[in-house]
C-alpha positions as CSV (number, residue, x, y, z in Angstrom):
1,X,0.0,0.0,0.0
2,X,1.6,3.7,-1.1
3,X,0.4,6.8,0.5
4,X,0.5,9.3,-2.0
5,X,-1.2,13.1,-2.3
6,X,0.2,16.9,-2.3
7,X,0.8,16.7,1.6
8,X,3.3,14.5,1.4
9,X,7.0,15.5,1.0
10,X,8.4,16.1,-3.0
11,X,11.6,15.7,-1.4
12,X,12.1,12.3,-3.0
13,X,14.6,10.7,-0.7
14,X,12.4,11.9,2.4
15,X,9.4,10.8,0.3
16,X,10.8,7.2,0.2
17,X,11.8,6.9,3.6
18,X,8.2,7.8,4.9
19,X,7.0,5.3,2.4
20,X,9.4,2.7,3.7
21,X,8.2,3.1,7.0
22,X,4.4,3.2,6.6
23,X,5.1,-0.3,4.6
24,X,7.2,-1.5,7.2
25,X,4.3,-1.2,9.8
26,X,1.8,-2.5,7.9
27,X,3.8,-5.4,6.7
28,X,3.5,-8.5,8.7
29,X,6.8,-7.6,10.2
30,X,5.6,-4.2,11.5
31,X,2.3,-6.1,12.7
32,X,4.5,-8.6,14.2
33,X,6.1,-6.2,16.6
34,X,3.1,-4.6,17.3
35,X,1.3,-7.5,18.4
36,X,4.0,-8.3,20.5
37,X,3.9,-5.1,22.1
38,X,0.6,-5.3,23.1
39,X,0.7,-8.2,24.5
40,X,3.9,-7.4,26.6
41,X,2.1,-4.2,27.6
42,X,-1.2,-6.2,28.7
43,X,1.1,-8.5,30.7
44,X,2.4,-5.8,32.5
45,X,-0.7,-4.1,33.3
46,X,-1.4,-7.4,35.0
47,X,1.6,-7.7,36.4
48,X,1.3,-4.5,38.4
49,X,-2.2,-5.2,39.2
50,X,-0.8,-7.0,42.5
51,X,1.7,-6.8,45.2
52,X,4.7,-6.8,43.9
53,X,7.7,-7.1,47.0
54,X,11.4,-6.2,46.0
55,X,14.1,-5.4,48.9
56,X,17.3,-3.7,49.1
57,X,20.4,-3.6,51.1
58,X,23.0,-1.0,52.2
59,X,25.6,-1.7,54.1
60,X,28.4,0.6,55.8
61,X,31.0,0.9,58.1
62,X,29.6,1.1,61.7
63,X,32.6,1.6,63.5
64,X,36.7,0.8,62.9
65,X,39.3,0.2,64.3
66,X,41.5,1.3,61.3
67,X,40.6,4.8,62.8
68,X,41.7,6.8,65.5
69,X,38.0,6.7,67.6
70,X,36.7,9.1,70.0
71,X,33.8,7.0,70.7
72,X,33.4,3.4,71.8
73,X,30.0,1.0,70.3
74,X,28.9,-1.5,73.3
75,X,26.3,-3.6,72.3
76,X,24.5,-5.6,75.0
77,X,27.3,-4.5,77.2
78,X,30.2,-5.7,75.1
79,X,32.4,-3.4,73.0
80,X,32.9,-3.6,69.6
81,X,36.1,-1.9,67.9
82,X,35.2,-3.0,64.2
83,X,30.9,-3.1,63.6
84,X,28.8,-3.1,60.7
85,X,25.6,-1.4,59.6
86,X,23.0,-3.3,57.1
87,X,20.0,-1.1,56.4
88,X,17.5,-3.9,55.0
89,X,14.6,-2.5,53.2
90,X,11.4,-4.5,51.7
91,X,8.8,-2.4,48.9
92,X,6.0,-3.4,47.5
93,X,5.8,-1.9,44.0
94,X,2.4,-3.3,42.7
95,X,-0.7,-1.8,42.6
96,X,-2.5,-3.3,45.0
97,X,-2.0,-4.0,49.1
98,X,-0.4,-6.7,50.7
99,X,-2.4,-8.0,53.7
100,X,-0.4,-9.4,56.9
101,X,-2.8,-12.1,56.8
102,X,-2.2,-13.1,53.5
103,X,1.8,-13.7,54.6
104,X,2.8,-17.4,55.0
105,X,2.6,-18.3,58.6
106,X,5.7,-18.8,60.9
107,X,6.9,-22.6,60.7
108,X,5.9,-22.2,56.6
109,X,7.8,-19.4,54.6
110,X,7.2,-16.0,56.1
111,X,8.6,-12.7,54.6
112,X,11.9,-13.2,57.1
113,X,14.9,-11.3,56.4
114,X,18.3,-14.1,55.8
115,X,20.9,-13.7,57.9
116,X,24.3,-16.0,57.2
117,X,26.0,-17.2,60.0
118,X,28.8,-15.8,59.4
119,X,27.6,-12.8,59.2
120,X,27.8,-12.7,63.3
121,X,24.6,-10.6,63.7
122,X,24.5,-8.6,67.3
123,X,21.7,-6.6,67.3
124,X,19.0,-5.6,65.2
125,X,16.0,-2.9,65.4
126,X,12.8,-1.7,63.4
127,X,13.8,1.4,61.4
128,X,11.2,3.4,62.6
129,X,12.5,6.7,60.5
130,X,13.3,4.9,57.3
131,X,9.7,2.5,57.6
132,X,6.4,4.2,55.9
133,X,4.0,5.9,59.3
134,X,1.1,4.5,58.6
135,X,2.4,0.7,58.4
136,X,2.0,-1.3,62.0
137,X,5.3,-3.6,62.0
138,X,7.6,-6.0,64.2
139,X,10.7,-7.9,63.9
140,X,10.2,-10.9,65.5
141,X,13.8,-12.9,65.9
142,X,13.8,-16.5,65.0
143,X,16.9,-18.9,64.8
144,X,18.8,-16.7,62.0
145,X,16.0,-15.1,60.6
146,X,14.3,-12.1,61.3
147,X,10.5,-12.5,61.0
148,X,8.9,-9.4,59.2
149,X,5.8,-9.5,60.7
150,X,3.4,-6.2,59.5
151,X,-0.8,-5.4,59.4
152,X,-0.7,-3.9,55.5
153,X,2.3,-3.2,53.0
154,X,0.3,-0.4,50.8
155,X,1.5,0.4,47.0
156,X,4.7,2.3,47.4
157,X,5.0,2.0,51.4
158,X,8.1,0.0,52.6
159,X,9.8,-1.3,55.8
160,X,13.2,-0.9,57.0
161,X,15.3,-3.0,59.7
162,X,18.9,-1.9,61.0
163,X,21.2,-5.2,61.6
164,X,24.4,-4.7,63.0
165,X,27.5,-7.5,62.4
166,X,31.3,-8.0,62.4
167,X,31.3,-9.2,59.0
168,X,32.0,-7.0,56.1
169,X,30.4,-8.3,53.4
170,X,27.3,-10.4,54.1
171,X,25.1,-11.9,51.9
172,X,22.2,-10.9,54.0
173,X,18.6,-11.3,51.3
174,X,14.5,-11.5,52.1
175,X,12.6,-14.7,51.5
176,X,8.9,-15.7,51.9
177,X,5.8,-15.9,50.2
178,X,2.5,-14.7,50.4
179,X,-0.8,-14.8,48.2
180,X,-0.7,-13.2,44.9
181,X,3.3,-12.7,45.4
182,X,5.2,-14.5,43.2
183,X,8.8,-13.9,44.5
184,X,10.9,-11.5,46.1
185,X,13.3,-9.9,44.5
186,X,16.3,-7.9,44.4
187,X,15.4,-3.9,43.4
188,X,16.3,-2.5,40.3
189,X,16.4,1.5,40.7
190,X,13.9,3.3,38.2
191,X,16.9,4.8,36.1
192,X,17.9,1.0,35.3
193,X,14.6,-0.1,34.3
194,X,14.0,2.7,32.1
195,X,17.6,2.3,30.8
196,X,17.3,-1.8,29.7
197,X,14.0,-1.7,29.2
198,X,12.9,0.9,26.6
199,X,16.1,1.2,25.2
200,X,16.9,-2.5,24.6
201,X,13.3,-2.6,23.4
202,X,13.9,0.9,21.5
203,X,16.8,-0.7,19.8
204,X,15.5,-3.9,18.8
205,X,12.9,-1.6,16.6
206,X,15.1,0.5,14.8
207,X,17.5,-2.6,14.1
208,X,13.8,-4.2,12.9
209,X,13.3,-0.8,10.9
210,X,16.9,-0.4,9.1
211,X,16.4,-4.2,8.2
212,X,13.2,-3.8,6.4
213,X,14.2,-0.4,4.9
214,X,17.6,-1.6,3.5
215,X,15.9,-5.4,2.4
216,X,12.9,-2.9,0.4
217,X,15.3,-0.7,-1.4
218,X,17.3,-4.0,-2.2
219,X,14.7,-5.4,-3.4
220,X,14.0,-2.5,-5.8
221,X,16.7,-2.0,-7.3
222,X,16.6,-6.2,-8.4
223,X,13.3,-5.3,-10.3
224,X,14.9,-2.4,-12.2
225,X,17.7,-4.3,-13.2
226,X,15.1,-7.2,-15.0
């Protein structure tokens, strides 16, 4: 199908390129992609349309002994010359609420934050100035886990724990499960998604569009030289 008429470009190289692209999209390629599209976009529409739990961890240098200290950190009356700080936080990034009640029971697979042995946890606490107001939430200690127990987990609300340990580098994570969640995973900032996302997906059109454009002209010129 050509588009022709006197709003349309004389330019003739312009004139071809616009021509190459409206038959690009309505080729079965160009319908292809499109299909595709909206089928990825429904998915995510659903994907959204339920709690959706990612966590995060930062983790920074309490206290060392590499440095020359004014201050001394005694936890449950011991003191500590070299001390950790893990700020653990959990989101739900879906667009709808996560009840409490809908969180696997203790003795099952609670949302529970993982803490390696070696790790050498001593002492943990409820953020209360990094965890949203309006959530009502505990940590509840059990064996090497720390229990995550919460009344609702709103669209965009979050809860934060502080851990404190003598390793450096622990591999400290969230597990659970709950109804509606399919995992919990690791958070991706914004920035990143948008990044991979639309432009790996941006990409993979215009690589799409140069390959129909430069097969269609190709193909042209074999029918003028017949």
């Amino acid at each position: 199908m050509k588009l022709k008429g006197k709003f349309w470009p004389k330019h003739r190289r312009l004139r071809d390129v616009i021509y190459a692209v409206w038959d690009f999209w309505t080729s079965k390629t160009g319908a292809f992609i499109l299909a595709v599209s909206a089928i990825a976009l429904g998915y995510y529409q659903f994907y959204i349309s339920r709690p959706i739990l990612k966590y995060d961890t930062q983790t920074v240098n309490f206290i060392s002994s590499n440095n020359d200290n004014d201050y001394s950190v005694k936890v449950h009356g011991q003191e500590y010359k070299d001390l950790y700080l893990t700020k653990v936080y959990l989101y739900n990034r879906g667009n709808l609420a996560l009840s409490g009640s809908d969180v696997s029971k203790t003795g099952h697979d609670p949302i529970r934050i993982v803490i390696p042995k070696d790790a050498k946890m001593r002492h943990f606490n409820l953020d209360n100035n990094e965890t949203t107001h309006a959530v009502t939430a505990k940590v509840i200690p059990q064996d090497n886990n720390l229990i995550l127990d919460f009344d609702y987990l709103n669209p965009d609300y979050q809860i934060a724990a502080n851990i404190l340990h003598e390793s450096p580098n622990p591999d400290i994570r969230i597990e659970g499960s709950a109804l509606n969640v399919n995992a919990i995973t690791k958070e991706w900032s914004a920035n990143t998604l948008k990044y991979w996302g639309l432009g790996g997906l941006g990409l993979l059109y215009l690589i799409l569009l140069l390959f129909y454009i430069f097969h269609h002209k190709s193909k042209k010129l074999s029918l003028k030289n017949l």
